[in-house]
C-alpha positions as CSV (number, residue, x, y, z in Angstrom):
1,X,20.8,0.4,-6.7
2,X,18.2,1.2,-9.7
3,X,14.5,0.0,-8.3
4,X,11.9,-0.2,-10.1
5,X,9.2,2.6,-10.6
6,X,6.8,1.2,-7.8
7,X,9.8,0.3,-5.4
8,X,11.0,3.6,-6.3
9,X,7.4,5.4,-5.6
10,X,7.1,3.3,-2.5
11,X,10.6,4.5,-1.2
12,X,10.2,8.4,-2.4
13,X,7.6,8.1,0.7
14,X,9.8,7.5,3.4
15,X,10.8,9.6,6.0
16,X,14.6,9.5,6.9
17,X,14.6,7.7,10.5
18,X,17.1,5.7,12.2
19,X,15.5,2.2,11.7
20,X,13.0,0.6,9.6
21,X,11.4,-2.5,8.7
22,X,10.3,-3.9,4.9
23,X,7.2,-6.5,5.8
24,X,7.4,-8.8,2.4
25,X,10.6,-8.1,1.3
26,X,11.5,-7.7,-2.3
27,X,15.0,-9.2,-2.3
28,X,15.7,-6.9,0.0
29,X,15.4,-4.2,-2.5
30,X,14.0,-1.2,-0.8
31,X,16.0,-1.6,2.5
32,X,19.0,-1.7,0.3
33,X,18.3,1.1,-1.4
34,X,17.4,3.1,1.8
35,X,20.6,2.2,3.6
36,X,22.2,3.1,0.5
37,X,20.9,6.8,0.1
38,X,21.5,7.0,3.7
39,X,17.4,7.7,4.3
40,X,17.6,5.2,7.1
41,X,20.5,4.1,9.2
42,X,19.1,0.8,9.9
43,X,16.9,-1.9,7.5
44,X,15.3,-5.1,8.5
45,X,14.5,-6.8,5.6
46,X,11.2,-9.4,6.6
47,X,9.3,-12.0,5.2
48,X,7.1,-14.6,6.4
49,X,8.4,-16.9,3.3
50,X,12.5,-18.4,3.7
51,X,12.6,-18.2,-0.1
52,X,12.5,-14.5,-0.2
53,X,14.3,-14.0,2.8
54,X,17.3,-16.1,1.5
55,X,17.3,-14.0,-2.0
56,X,17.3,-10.9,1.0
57,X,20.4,-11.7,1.9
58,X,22.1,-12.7,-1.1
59,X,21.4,-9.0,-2.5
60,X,22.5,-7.5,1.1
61,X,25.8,-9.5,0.7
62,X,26.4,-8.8,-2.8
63,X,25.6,-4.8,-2.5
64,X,28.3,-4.9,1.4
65,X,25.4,-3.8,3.5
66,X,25.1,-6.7,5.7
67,X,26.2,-4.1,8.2
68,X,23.2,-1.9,8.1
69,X,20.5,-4.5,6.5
70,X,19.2,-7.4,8.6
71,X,17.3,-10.2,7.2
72,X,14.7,-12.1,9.7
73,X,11.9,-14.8,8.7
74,X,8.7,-14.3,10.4
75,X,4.4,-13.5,9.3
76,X,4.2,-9.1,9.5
77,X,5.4,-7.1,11.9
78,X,6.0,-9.8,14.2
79,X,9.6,-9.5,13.4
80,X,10.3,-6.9,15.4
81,X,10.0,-5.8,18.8
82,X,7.8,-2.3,20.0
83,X,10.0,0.4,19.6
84,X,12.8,-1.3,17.7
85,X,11.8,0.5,14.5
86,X,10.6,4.2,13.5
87,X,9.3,3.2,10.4
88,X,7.8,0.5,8.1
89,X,6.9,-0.2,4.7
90,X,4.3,-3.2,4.3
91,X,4.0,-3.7,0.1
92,X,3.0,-5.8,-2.6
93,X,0.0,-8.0,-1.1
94,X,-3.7,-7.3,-0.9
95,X,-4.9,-4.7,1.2
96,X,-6.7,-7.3,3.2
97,X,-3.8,-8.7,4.2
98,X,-1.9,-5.1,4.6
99,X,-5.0,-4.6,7.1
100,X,-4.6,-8.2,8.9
101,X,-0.9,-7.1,8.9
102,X,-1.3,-4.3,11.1
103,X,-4.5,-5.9,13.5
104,X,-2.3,-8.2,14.0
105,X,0.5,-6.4,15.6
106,X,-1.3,-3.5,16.8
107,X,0.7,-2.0,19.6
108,X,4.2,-2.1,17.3
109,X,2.1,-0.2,14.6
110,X,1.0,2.2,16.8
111,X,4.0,3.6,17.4
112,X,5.9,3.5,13.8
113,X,6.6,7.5,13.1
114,X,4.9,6.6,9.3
115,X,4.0,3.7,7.9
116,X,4.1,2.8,3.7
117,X,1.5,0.7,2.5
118,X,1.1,-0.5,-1.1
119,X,-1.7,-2.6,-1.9
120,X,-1.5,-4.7,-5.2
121,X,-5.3,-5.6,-4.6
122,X,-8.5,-4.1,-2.8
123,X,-6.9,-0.8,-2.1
124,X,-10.3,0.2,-0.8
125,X,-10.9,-2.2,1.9
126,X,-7.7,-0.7,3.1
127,X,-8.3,3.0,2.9
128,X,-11.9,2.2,4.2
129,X,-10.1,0.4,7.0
130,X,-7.7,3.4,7.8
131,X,-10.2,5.8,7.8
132,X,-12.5,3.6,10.2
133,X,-10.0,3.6,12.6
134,X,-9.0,7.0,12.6
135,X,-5.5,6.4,11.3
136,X,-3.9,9.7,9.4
137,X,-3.1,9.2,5.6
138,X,-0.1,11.7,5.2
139,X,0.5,11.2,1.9
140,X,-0.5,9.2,-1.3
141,X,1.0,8.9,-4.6
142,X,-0.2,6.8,-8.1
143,X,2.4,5.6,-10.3
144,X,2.4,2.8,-13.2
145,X,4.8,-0.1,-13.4
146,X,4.2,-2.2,-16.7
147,X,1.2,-1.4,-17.4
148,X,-0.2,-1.7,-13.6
149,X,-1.2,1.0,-11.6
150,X,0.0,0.8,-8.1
151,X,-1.8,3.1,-4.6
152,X,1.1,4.4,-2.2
153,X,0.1,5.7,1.1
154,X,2.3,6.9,3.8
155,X,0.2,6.8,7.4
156,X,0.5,7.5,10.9
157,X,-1.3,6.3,13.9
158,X,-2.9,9.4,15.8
159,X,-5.8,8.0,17.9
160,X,-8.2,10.1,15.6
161,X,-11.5,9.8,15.9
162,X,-13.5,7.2,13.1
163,X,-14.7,9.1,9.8
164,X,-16.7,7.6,7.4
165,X,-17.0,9.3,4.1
166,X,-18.6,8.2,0.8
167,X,-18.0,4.9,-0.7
168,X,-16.6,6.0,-3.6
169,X,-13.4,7.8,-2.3
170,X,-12.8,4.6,-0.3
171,X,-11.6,3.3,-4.0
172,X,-10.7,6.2,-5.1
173,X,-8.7,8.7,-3.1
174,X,-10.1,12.3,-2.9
175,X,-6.8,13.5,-2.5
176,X,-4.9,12.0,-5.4
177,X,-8.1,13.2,-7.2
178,X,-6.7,16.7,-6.0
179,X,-3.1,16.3,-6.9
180,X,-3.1,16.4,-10.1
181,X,-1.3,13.0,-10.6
182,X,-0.4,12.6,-14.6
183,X,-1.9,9.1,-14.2
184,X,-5.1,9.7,-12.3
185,X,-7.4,10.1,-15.1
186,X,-6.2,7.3,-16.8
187,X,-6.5,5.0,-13.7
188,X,-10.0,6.1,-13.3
189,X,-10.6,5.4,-17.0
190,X,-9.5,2.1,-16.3
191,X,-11.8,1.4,-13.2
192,X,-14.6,2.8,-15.5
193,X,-14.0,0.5,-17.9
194,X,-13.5,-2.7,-15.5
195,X,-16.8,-2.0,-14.0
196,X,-18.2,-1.8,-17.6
197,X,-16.7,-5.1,-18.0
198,X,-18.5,-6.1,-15.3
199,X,-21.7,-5.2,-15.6
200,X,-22.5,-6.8,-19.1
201,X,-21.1,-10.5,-17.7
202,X,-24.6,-10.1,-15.4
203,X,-27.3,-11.6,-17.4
204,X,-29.0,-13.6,-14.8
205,X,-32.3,-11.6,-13.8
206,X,-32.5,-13.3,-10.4
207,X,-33.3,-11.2,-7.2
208,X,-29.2,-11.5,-6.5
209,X,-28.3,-10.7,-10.1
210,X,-30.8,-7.4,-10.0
211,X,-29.8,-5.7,-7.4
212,X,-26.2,-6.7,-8.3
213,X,-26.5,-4.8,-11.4
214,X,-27.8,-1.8,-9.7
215,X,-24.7,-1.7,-7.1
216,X,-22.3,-2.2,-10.2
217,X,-24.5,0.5,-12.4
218,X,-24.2,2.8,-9.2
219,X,-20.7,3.0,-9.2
220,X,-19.8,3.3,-12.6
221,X,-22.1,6.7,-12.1
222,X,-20.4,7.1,-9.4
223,X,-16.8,6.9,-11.1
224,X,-17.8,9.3,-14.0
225,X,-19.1,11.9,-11.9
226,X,-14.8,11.9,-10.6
227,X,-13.9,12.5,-13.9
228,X,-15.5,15.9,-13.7
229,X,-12.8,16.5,-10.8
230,X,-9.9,16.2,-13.7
């Protein structure tokens, strides 16, 4: 199976393990694909929506993998029991919801081996979360799909201690800053930009408005001082 360059980033992050589950299945893409390069011996393919679920198994039946790739209907990691899985990839939703996702079944993530999260939206409220709650990030990787830049991060529950660093590498990662990513100065280009974007749309000069600016003039700063990191 060919996946696209995000499903592709997502699934170059995951550990081979005996079982794992994909929270918000893509057709079933990724557990396919895993089962197929023999990564994992087990898939459960999960969403909280019957229409992607029923596309799910389509794909699993068409590619002969109903054997190793099971479909269930159900909101997060709900759909599995403590233990049942080593693994789990939780992609393409905001990372609110990636963060919801994993309060909400807190004692089955706690045990996953790794954990893949891609955020299409707010990767800093997740990273901020994760970092807040002592969670390990492992890994992270940057890619762009279509002209969208997608975060990948592969992380562990290890009952570390809370660390709180600067705002700014909440949105953007220190480490990717690090890696030497071929997209990373054009992602934070982009922010830049957004930012920019944002800041002239303020032309209200209440109290609210003011010290809105400031905030939004504080990051850019903020953002451009990265670039001296590239």
């Amino acid at each position: 199976m060919e996946l696209s360059i995000r499903l592709k980033t997502i699934s170059n992050l995951v550990d081979k393990c005996h079982s794992i589950v994909d929270v918000g299945t893509d057709h079933g893409y990724i557990p396919i694909y895993l089962t197929e390069k023999t990564l994992c011996d087990k898939a459960i393919a999960s969403d909280i929506n019957r229409g992607p679920v029923d596309k799910a198994k389509k794909n699993v039946s068409l590619y002969g993998m109903k054997d190793k790739v099971e479909c269930r209907l159900g909101p997060g990691l709900t759909t599995v029991k403590k233990g049942e899985v080593q693994g789990a990839v939780i992609a393409g939703m905001g990372g609110n919801l990636i963060r919801d996702i994993i309060l909400q079944s807190y004692d089955i993530f706690k045990e996953l081996d790794f954990a893949v999260l891609q955020p299409s939206q707010n990767p800093e409220v997740l990273r901020k979360f994760l970092y807040e709650e002592g969670i390990t990030i492992l890994e992270e990787d940057l890619c762009l799909d279509e002209g969208i830049y997608y975060e990948v991060m592969k992380v562990k529950f290890e009952g570390n201690s809370p660390v709180s660093i600067p705002e700014v590498y909440y949105e953007v990662s220190s480490s990717l800053l690090k890696s030497g990513n071929v997209h990373m100065k054009d992602y934070l280009m982009e922010k830049i930009d957004n930012n920019k974007k944002i800041l002239s749309k303020i032309q209200d000069v209440t109290e609210n408005a003011l010290e809105k600016k400031k905030k939004v003039e504080r990051k850019i700063k903020e953002l451009e001082e990265l670039t001296t990191w590239l």
